[in-house]
C-alpha positions as CSV (number, residue, x, y, z in Angstrom):
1,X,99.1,69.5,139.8
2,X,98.5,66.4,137.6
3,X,96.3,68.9,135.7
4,X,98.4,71.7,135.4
5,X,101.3,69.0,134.1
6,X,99.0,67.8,131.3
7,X,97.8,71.0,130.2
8,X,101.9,72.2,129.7
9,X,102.7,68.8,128.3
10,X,100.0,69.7,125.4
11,X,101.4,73.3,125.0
12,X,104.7,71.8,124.7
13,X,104.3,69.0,122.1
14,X,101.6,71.9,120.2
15,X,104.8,74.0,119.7
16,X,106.9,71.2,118.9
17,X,104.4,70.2,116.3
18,X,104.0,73.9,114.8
19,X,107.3,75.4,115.5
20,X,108.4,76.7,112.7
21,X,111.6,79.4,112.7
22,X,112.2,81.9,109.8
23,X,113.6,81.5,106.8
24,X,116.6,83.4,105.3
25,X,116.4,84.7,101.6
26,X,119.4,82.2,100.4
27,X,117.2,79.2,101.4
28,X,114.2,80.5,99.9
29,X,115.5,82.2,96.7
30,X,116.3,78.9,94.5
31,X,112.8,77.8,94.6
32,X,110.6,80.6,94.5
33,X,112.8,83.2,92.8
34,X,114.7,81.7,89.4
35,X,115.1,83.8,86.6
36,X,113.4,86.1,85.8
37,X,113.7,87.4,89.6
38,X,115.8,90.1,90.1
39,X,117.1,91.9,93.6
40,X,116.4,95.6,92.4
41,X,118.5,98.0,94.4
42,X,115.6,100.5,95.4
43,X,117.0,103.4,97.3
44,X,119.0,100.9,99.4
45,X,116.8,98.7,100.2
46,X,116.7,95.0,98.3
47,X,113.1,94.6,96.4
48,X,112.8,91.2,95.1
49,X,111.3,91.9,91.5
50,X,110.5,90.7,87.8
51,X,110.7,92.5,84.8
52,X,109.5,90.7,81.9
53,X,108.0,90.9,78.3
54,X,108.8,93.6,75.6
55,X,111.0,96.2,77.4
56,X,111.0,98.6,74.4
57,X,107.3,99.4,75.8
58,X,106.5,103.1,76.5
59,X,103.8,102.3,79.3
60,X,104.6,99.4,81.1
61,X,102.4,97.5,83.3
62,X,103.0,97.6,87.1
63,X,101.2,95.1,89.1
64,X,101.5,95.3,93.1
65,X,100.0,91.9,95.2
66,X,97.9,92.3,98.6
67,X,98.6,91.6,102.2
68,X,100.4,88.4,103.1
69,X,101.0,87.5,99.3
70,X,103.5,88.1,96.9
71,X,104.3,88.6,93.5
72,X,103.7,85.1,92.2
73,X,99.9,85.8,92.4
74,X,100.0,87.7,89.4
75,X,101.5,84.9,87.6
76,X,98.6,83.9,85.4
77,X,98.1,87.4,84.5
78,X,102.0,88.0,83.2
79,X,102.1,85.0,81.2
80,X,100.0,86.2,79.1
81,X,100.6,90.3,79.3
82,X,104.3,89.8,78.4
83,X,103.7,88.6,74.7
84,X,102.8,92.2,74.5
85,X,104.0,94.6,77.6
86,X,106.4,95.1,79.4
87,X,104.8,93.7,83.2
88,X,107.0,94.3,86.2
89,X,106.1,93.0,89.3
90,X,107.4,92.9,93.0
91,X,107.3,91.7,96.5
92,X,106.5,94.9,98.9
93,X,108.3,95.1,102.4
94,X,107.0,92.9,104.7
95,X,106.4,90.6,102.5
96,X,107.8,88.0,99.8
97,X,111.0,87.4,99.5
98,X,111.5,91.7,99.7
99,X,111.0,90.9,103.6
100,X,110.6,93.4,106.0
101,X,112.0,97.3,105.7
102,X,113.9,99.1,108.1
103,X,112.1,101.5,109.6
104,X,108.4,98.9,110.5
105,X,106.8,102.1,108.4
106,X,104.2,99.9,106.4
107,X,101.5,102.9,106.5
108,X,99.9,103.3,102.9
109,X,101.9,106.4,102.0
110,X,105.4,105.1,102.6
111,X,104.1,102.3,100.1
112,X,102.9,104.9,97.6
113,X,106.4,106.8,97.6
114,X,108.3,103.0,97.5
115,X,106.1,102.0,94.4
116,X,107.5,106.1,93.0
117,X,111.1,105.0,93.9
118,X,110.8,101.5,92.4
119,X,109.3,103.2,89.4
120,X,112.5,105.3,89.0
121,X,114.8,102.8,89.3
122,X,113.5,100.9,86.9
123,X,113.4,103.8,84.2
124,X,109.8,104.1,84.1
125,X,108.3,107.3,83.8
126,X,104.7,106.6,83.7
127,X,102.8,103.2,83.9
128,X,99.3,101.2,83.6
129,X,99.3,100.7,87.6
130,X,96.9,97.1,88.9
131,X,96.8,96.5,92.5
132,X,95.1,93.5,94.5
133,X,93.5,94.5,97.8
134,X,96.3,96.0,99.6
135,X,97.8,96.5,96.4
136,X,94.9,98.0,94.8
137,X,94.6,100.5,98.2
138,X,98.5,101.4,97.1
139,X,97.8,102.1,93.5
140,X,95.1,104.0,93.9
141,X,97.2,106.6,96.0
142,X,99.9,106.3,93.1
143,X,97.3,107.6,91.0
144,X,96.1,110.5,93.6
145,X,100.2,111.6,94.2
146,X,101.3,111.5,90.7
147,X,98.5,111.3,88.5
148,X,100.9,112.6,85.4
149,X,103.1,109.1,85.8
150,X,99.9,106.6,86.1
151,X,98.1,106.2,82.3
152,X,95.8,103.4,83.3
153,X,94.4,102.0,86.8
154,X,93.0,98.8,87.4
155,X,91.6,98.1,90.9
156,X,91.3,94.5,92.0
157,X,89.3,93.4,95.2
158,X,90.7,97.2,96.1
159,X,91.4,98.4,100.1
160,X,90.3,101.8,100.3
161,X,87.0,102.6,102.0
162,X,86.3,101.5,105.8
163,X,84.4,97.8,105.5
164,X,83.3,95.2,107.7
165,X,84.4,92.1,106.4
166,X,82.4,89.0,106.3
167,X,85.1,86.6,107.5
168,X,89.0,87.0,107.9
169,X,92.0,84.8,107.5
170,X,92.3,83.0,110.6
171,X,96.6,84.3,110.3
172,X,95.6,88.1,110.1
173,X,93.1,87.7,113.0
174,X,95.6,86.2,115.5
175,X,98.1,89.3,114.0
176,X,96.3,91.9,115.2
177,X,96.5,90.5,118.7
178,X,99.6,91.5,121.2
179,X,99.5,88.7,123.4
180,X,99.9,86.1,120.3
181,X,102.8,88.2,118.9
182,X,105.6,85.9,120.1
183,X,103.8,82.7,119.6
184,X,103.1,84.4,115.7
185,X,106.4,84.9,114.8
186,X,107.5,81.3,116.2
187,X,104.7,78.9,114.9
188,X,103.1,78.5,111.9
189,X,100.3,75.5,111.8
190,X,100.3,74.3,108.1
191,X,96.4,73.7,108.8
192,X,96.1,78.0,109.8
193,X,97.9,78.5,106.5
194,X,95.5,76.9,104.8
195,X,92.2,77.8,105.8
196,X,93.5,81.4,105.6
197,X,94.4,80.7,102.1
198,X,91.0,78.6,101.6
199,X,88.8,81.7,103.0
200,X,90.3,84.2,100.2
201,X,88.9,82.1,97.1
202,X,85.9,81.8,96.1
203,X,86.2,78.1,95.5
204,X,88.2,76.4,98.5
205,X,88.6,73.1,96.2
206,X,90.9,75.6,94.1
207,X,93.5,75.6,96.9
208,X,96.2,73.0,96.3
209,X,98.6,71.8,98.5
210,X,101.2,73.5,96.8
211,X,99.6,76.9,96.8
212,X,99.4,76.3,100.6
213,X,103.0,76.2,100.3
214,X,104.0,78.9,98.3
215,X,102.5,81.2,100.6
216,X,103.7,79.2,104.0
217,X,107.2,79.9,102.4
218,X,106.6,83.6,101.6
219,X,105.6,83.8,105.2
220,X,108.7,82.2,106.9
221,X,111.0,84.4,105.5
222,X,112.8,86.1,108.1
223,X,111.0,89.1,109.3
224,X,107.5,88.6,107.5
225,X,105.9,87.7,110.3
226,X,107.0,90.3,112.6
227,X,106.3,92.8,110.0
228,X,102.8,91.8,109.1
229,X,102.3,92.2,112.9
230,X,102.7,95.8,112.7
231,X,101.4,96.3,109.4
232,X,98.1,95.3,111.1
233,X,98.7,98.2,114.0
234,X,98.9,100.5,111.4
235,X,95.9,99.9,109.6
236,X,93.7,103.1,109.0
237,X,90.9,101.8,107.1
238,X,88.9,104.2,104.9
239,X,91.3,107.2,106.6
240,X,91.7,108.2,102.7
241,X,88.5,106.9,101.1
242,X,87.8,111.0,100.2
243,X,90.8,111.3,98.1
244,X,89.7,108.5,95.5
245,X,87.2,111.1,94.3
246,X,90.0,112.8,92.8
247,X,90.9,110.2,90.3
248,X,90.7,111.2,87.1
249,X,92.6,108.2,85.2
250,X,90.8,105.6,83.5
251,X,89.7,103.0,85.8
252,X,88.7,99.4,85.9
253,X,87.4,98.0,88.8
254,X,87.5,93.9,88.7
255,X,85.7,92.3,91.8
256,X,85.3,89.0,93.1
257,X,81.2,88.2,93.9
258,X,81.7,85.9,96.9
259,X,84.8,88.1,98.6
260,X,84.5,87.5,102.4
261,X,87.4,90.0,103.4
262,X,86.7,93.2,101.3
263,X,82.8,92.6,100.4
264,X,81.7,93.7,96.9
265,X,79.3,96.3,98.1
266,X,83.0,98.2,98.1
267,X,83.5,97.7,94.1
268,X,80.0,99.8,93.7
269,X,81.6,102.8,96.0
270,X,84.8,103.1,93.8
271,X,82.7,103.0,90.4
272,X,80.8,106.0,92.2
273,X,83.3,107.8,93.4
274,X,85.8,107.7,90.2
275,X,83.8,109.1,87.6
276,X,83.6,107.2,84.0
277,X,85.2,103.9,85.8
278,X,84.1,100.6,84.5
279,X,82.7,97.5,86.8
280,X,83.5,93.9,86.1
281,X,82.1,92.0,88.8
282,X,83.1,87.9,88.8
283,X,80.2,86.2,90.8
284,X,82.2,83.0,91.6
285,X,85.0,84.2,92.5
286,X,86.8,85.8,96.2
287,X,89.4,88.0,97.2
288,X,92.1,87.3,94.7
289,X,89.9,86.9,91.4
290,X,93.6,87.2,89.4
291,X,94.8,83.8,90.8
292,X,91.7,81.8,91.6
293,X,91.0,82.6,87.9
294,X,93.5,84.3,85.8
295,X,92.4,83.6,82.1
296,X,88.5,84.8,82.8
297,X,90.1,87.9,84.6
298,X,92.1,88.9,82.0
299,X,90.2,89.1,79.6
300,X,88.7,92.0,81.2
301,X,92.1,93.2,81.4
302,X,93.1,93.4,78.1
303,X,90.0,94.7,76.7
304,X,90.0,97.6,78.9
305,X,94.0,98.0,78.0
306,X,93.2,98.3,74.0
């Protein structure tokens, strides 16, 4: 009995000490969305966005962040893109300050036809189209639906083919489990947070302590964490990986050497499989080369885009 008491007084005080509620978008929004974030009205549904540079440009630049991440990864990249394009970037539902969507549909296609409607909504008939990871996966199917409204893809640490990953974020491992779902949505240890963080750069000593909050404080916001829950149900790796054969837009792949959750061995199968595609491959750096090192990135970027 003495046993049983100390083992639920530790539970109780490892809540108390990682019990962390959600988050509503008025607390959040003064610190991590001041101009020039926008609420974009996107067929009903509130999409926090940023539209920024020259907006006279006739092929804007749409950028679209990975799983559990937001638009402020591509950060580095748009300060530097908007001296000459137009760059609009977003948070997708589920995550961000967007938060979660109303019908728990986070399959790729339902992102493919949101990144379509966001598209229209903010006048843009066709676009150079960059995705991250689960970004990449979604921009990649842009260019497979509407190939005629995507002039340039770029492909960054890119879902798409079924992998087996050589370590995963200690937050998206505990996600795909039922039995953790309430204690998921109710707890967030700032020490998870960051080794999840740490295990998607190729440098952990990059990781500061206020990266580690940027994305505790996209997570928090009410719904993300129920919502990435199911995203990880719905996951249907490689389900699609035929279809990328059929890209025939001009292509650059950008890889990270030492990425743990996507491996680079999948970088090699897209340059295969899209024919006259380009390979950059960054041997230091992880999952998100375009925040661990945005100015060596880049310059891959803009070559390809001249």
């Amino acid at each position: 009995m003495i046993i049983l008491s100390a083992i639920a007084g530790m539970v109780f005080i490892s809540l108390a000490l990682t019990w962390a509620p959600d988050r509503s978008v008025a607390e959040l929004t003064q610190q991590w969305a001041p101009p020039p974030s926008q609420f974009v009205d996107v067929k009903g549904f509130l999409v926090h966005v940023r539209d920024e540079g020259w907006h006279e440009d006739p092929a804007p630049i749409v950028l679209i962040h990975g799983t559990s991440s937001s638009l402020h990864t591509w950060e580095g990249w748009v300060k530097e893109l908007k001296k000459q394009h137009r760059v609009i970037t977003m948070d997708l539902p589920g995550f961000g300050l967007t938060g979660p969507n109303q019908t728990d549909d986070y399959h790729i296609a339902n992102y493919s036809q949101f990144i379509l409607d966001l598209m229209d909504a903010m006048h843009v008939n066709h676009a150079v189209i960059g995705g991250n990871s689960l970004g990449g996966e979604i921009a990649w199917h842009v260019a497979v639906a509407a190939p005629n409204r995507v002039d340039k893809l770029i492909l960054v640490d890119a879902g798409g083919y079924a992998f087996t990953p050589l370590a995963i974020p200690l937050g998206f491992k505990l996600a795909r489990l039922p039995a953790m779902s309430w204690l998921m949505t109710h707890t967030l240890p700032h020490s998870m947070m960051e080794q999840s963080v740490k295990n998607v750069y190729g440098d952990p000593e990059k990781v500061t302590s206020a990266l580690v909050d940027r994305y505790e404080a996209m997570t928090l916001r009410a719904g993300n964490r129920h919502a990435l829950g199911i995203r990880m149900k719905q996951l249907d790796q490689g389900a699609d990986a035929d279809l990328i054969k059929n890209i025939h837009v001009p292509t650059l792949i950008l890889w990270g050497g030492k990425d743990k959750l996507i491996p680079p061995e999948n970088a090699a199968w897209f340059q295969r499989d899209i024919v006259g595609s380009k390979l950059i491959m960054f041997d230091e750096l992880g999952h998100v080369p375009q925040e661990e090192n945005p100015v060596v990135t880049l310059a891959a970027v803009n070559i390809f885009l001249q």
